[in-house]
C-alpha atoms as one frame of an Amber mdcrd trajectory, in Angstrom:
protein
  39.178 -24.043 -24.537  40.745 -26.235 -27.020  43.876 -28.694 -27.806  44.801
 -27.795 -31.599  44.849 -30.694 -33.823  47.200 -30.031 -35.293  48.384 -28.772
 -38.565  49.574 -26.199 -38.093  54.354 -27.908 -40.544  53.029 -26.541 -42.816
  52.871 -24.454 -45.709  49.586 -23.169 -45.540  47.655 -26.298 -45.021  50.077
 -27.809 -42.560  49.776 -25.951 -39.439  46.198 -25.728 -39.226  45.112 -29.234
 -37.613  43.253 -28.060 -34.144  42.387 -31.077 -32.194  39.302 -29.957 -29.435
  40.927 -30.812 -25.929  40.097 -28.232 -23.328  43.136 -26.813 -21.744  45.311
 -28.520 -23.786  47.101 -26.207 -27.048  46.219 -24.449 -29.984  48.351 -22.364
 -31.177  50.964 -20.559 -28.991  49.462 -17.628 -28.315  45.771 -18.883 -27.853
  47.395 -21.731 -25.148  49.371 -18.568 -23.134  45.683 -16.657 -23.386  43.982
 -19.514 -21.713  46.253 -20.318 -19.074  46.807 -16.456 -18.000  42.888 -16.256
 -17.936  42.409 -19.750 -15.937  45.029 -18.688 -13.365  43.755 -14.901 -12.802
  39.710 -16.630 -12.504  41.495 -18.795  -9.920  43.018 -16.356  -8.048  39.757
 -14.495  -7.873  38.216 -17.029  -6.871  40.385 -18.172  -4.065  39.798 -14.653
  -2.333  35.990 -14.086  -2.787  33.048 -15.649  -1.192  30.998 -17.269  -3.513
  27.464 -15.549  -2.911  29.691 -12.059  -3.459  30.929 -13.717  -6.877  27.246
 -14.049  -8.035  25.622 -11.007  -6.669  28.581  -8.869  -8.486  28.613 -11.068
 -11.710  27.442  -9.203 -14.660  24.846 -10.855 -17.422  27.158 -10.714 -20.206
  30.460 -10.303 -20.817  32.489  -9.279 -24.115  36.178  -9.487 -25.125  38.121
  -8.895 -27.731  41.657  -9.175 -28.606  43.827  -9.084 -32.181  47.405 -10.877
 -33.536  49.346  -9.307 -35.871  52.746 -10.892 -36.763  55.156 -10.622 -39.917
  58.887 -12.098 -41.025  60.135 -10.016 -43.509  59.899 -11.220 -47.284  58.118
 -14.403 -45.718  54.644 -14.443 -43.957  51.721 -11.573 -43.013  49.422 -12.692
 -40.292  46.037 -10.777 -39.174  43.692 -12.423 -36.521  41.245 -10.451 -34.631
  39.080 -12.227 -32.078  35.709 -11.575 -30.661  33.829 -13.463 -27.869  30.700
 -13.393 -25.882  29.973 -14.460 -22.535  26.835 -15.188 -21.026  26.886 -15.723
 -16.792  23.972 -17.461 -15.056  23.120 -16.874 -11.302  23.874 -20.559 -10.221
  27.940 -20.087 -11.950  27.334 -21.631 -15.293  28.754 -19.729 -18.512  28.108
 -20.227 -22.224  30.028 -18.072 -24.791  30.982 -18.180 -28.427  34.083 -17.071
 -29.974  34.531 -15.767 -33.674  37.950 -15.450 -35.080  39.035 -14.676 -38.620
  42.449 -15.393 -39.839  43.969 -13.694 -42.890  47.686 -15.274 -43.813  49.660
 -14.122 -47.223  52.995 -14.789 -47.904  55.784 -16.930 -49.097  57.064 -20.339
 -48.329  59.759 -22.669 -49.627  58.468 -25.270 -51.789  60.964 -28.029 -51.158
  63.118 -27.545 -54.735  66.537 -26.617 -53.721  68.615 -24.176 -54.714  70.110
 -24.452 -58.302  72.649 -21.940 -60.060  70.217 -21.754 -63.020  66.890 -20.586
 -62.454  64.112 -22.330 -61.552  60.055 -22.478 -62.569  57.630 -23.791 -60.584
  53.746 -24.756 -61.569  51.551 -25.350 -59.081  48.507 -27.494 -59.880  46.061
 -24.908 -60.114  47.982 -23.559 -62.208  49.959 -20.865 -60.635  53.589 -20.469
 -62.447  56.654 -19.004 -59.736  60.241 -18.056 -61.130  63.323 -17.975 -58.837
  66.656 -16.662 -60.147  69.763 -18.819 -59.574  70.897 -19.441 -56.293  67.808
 -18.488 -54.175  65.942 -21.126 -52.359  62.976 -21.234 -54.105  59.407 -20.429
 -52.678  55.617 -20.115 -53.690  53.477 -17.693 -52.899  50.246 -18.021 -51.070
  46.919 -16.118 -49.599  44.526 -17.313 -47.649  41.272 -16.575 -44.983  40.018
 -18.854 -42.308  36.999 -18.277 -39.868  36.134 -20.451 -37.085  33.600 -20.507
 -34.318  34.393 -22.318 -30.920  31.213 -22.664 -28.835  31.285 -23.706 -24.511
  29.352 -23.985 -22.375  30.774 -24.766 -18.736  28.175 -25.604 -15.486  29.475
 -26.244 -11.970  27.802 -29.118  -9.726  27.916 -29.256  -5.941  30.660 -26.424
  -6.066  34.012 -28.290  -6.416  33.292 -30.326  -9.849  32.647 -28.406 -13.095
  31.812 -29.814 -16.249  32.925 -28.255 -19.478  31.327 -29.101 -23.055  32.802
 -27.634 -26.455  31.982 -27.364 -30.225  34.326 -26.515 -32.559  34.683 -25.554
 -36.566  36.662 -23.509 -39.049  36.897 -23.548 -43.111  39.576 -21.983 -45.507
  40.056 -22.376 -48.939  41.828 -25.913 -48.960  40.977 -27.353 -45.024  37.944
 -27.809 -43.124  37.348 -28.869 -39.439  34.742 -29.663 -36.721  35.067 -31.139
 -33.633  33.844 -31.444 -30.113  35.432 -31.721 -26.347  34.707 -32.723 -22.734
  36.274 -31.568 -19.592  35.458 -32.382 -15.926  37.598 -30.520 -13.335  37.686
 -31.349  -9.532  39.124 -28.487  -7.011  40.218 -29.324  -3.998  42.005 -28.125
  -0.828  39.739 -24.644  -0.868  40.008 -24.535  -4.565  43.758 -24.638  -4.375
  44.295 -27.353  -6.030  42.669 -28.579  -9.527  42.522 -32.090 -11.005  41.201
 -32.564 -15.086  40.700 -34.264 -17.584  39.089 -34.280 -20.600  39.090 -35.739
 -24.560  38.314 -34.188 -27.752  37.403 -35.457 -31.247  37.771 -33.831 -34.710
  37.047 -34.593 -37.681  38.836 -33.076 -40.365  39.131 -32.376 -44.369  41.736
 -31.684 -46.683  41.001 -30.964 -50.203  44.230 -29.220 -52.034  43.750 -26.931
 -54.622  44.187 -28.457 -57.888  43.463 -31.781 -56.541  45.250 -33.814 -54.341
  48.804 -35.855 -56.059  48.066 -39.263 -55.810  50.808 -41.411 -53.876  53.873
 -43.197 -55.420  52.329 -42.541 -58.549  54.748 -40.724 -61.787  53.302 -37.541
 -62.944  54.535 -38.729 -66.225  53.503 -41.573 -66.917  49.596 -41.162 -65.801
  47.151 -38.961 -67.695  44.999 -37.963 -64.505  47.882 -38.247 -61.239  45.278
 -35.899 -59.107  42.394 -37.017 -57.602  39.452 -34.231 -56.365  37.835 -35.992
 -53.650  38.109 -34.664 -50.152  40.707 -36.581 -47.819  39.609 -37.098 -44.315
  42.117 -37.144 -41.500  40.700 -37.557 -38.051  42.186 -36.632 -34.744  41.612
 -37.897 -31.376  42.903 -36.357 -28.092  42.732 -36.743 -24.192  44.137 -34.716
 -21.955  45.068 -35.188 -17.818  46.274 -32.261 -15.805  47.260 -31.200 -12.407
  47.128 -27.424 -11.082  48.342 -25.851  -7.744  47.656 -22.344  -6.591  50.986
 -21.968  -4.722  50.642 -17.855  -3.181  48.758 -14.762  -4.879  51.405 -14.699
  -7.693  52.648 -18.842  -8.040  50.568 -21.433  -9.717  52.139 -24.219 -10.637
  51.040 -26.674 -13.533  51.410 -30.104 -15.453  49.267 -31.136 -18.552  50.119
 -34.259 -20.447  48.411 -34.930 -23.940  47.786 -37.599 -26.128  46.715 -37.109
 -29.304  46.313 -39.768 -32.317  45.716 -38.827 -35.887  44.900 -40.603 -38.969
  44.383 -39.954 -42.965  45.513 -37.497 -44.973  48.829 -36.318 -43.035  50.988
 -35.056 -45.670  51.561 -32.124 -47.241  49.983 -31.499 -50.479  51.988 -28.618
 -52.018  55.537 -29.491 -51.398  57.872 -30.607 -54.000  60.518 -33.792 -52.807
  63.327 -33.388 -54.974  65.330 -36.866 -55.972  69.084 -36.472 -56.160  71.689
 -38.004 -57.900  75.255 -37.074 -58.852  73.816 -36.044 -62.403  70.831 -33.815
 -60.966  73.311 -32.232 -58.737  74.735 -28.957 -60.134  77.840 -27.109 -59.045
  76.894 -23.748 -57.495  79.815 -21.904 -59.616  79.705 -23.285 -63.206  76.144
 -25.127 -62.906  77.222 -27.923 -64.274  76.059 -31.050 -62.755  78.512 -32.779
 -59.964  79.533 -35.664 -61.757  80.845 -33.947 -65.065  83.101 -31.516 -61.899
  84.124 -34.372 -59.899  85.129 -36.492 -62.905
């Protein structure tokens, strides 16, 4: 299980920053996926003896599941998910999880809306037109794989210690990270104290080179600079769990996650305004020659 890091804002390199805190996010639907599958394992577990749990325990275990989600005229997602489970005869589990995400699209660029049209180059060298008064947007495609490795051992049958490995690469963002979870049950297994931390260690490398800061395009020869940009994210994670009947668990997490380096977003445009870079919608003429 994993806290995302993060980010991902975004554009296609800002939502993807996955921080490695069991238990504690990811994405939406891969949060809602873990709890649903901690609190049915719970409720199993509160009604069987344990010997019964390991004589009827199968060897391995496979699952898979897929995502498909689209906004019209905006963004195509495709993520199917495969994992493995292997069960040991004194409760401890290892498994590995393959997913593969395929994203295409559009996304507003940050220009705004002019009544002329607009033409965008992107630093690879991509060129995007947008006809007068349409917010304009750049295209993108891209495919991300990642591999999230646990393995999870129980010890004197109320604590259970949890170790993870993460990493994923796409075209313009790498990441690799690691996590640690101890959970105590109490009360029969009815109640659950946790807590754990994760680490990542992340890299951003834009396409086309990465703008360097407060710098004018214009007036420098070479305003990109191709090295990768590290941004690293640190997490920890305390959390609270209460089996309340056969169909009530109750829950608190609370997460605390730090990041540093490269936060930004590499392939936005900030537009500066002033009254004479301000055009009327109607006659495109800029403000100040309509207001004066």
């Amino acid at each position: 299980m994993q806290l995302n890091a993060g980010p991902s804002n975004d554009g296609p390199a800002a939502a993807r920053s996955t921080a490695a805190v069991p238990g504690a996010g990811g994405s939406t639907l891969s949060s809602l996926r873990s709890r649903l599958h901690a609190t049915a394992c719970l409720l199993l577990a509160a009604g069987m003896p344990a010997a019964a749990r390991a004589e009827s325990a199968p060897n391995w275990q496979f699952d898979g599941s897929a995502l498909f989600y689209r906004e019209s005229g905006r963004v195509n997602v495709v993520e199917p998910i495969g994992r493995i489970t292997r069960l040991f005869a004194d409760g401890s589990t290892a498994s590995a999880q393959l997913s593969l995400d395929s994203i295409t699209g559009a996304t507003p660029n940050g220009n705004l809306p002019s009544g002329k049209g607009q033409t965008t180059t992107t630093p690879s060298g991509n060129v995007s037109t947008v006809s007068g008064g349409n917010i304009p947007v750049s295209s993108f495609k891209d495919f991300r794989g990642a591999l999230d490795l646990d393995w999870s051992r129980p010890l004197a049958g109320f604590i259970t210690f949890d170790t993870g490995a993460h990493g994923s690469r796409e075209k313009d963002y790498s990441s690799t990270g690691i996590s640690e979870k101890v959970a105590l049950d109490l009360l029969h297994h009815r109640t659950n104290l946790s807590a754990g931390f994760g680490y990542n260690d992340d890299r951003v490398f834009p396409r086309g080179g990465t703008p360097l800061g407060t710098v004018d395009p214009l007036k420098v020869t070479t305003p990109l600079t191709t090295n990768p940009d590290p941004k690293r994210v640190r997490s920890g994670m305390l959390g609270l769990s209460e089996i309340v009947t056969r169909r009530w668990m109750l829950a608190v997490n609370v997460t605390r996650t730090v990041e540093k380096g490269y936060l930004t977003e590499p392939y936005k445009v900030i537009s500066v305004l002033s009254p004479d870079n301000i055009e009327d919608p109607i006659s495109g003429m800029p403000i100040s020659a309509v207001t004066d």
